[in-house]
C-alpha positions in Angstrom: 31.8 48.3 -71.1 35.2 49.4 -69.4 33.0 50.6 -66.4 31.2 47.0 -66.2 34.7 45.1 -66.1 35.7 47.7 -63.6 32.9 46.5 -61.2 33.3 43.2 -62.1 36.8 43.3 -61.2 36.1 45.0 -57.7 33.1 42.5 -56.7 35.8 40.2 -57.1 38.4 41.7 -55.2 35.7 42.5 -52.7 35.0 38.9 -53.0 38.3 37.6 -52.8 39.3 40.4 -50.0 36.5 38.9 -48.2 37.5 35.2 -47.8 40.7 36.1 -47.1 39.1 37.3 -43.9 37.0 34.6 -43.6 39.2 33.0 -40.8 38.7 36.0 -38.3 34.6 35.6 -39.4 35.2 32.1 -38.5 36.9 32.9 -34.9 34.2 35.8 -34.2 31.7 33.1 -35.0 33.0 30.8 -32.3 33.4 33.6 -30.0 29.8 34.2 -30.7 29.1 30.8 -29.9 30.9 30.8 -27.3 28.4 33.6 -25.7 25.3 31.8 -26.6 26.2 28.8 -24.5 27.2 30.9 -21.5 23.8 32.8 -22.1 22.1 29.5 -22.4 23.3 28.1 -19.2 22.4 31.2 -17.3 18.7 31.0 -19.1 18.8 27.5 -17.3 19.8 29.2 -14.2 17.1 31.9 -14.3 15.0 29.3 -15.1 15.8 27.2 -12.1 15.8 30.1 -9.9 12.2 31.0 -11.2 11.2 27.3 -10.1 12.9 27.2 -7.1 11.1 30.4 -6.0 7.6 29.3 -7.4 8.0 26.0 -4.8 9.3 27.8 -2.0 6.0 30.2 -2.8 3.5 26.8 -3.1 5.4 25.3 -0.3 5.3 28.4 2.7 2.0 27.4 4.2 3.1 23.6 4.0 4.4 21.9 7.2 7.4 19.8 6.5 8.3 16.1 7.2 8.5 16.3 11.2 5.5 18.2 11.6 3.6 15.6 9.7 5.0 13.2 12.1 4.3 14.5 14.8 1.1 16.0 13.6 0.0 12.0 12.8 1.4 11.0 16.1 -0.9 13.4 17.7 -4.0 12.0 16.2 -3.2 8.4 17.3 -3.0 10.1 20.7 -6.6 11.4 20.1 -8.4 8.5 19.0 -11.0 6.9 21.7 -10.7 3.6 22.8 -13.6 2.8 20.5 -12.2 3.5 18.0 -9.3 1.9 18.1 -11.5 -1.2 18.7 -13.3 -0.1 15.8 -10.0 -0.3 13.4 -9.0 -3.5 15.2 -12.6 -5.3 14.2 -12.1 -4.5 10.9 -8.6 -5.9 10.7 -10.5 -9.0 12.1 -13.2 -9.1 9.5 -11.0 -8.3 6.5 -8.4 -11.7 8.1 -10.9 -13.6 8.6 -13.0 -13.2 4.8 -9.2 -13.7 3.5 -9.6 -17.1 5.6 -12.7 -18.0 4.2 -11.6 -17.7 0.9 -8.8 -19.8 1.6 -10.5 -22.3 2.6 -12.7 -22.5 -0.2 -10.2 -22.0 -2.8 -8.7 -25.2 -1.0 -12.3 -27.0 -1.2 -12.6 -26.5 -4.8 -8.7 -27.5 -5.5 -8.9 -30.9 -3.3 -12.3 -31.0 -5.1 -10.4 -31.7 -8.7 -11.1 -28.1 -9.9 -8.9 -26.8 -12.9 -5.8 -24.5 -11.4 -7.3 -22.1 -14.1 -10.8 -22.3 -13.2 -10.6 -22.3 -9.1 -11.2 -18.7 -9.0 -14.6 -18.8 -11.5 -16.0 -21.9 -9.8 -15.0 -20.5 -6.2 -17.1 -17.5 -7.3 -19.9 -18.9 -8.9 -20.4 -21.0 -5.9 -20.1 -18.3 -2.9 -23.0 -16.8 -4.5 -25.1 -19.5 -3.7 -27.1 -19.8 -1.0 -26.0 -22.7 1.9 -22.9 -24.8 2.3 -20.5 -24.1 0.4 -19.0 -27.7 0.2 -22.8 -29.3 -0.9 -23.0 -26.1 -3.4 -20.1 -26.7 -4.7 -20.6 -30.5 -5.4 -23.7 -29.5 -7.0 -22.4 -27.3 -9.4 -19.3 -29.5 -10.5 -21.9 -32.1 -11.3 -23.7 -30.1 -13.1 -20.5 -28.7 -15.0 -17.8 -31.2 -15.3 -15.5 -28.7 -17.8 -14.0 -27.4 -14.5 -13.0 -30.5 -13.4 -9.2 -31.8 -13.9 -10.2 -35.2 -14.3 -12.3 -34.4 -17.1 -9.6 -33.3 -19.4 -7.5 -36.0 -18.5 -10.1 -38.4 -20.2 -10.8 -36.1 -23.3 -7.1 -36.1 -23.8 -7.1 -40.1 -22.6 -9.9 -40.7 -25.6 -7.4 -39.4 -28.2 -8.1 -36.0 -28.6 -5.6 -34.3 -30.4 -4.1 -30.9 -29.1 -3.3 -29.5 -32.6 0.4 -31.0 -32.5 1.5 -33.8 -33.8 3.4 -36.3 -32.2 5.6 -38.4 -34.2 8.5 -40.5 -32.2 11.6 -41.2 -33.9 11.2 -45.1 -32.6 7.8 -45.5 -34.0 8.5 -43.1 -37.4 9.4 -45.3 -40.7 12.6 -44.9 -42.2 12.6 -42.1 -44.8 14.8 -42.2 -48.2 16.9 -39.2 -46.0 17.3 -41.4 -43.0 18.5 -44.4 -44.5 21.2 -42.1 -46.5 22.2 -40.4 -42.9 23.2 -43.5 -41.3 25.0 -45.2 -44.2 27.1 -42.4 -44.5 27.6 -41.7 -40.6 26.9 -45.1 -39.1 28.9 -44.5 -35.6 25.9 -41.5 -34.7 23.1 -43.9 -35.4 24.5 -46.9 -33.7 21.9 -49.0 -31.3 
């Protein structure tokens, strides 16, 4: 039993002898720390450097900026004279269908089509075969939903929007309005 408190007694000076040194573990820890930043920054360097030398590698057989340039430049310089006619038709075409659906977008508009609906009925009515001004007067006879006009009566008729619209003028007095303006008359003065 003697030999048992005898170990006992050095684990604990073991112990104790060991946080009394626990301040230089501490500052060896830091150091440590210390190192593993500076190693970390130079992992990020190597890692850098690897993929700065992998784009330089992809990059060798690329020509840069000017080249392209001029490279570009060249082929302008190459082109026939038909073919520059060529790209300037196109241009043409491409100004004038934008035209055309100008126009017609302004047909159906001055027509009394929806805002929301132009697009649709411009669409829908393209697609038929003819003038596009008798086409188009066919079909918004045939479907007045598109028109403007046509919601301007349904909402004319009464048709509720789903809110309800109560004025103050033409609302009755309630129990809690009558209190309100006895007790501040000078707010609800007429």
């Amino acid at each position: 039993m003697g030999e048992n408190n005898n170990r006992e007694k050095e684990e604990k000076t073991t112990v104790e002898g060991t946080e009394a040194e626990g301040t230089g573990t501490v500052d060896s820890t830091q150091t440590t720390e210390t190192k593993t930043e500076g190693a970390e920054e130079t992992l990020e360097e190597k890692a850098q450097k690897l993929a700065d030398g992998m784009l330089k590698k992809k990059m060798k057989g690329m020509p840069s900026k000017e080249e392209l340039k001029a490279f570009k430049d060249w082929q302008e310089t190459q082109k026939t004279a038909e073919q520059k006619q060529n790209e300037k038709e196109a241009e043409y075409q491409k100004a004038l269908t934008e035209k055309e659906e100008l126009i017609r977008e302004n047909q159906a508009f001055k027509a009394g089509v929806n805002s929301e609906d132009v697009d649709y009925v411009v669409f829908k009515v393209s697609k038929i075969e003819g003038d596009f001004e008798e086409n188009l007067k066919d079909f918004l006879k045939n479907n007045p939903k598109y028109l403007e006009k046509e919601q301007e009566d349904t909402k004319q008729e009464g048709q509720t929007t789903g809110v309800a619209n109560k004025g103050i003028a033409t609302q009755e007095e309630s129990g809690v309005m009558s209190i309100l303006k006895a007790k501040y008359p000078e707010i609800y003065k007429k």
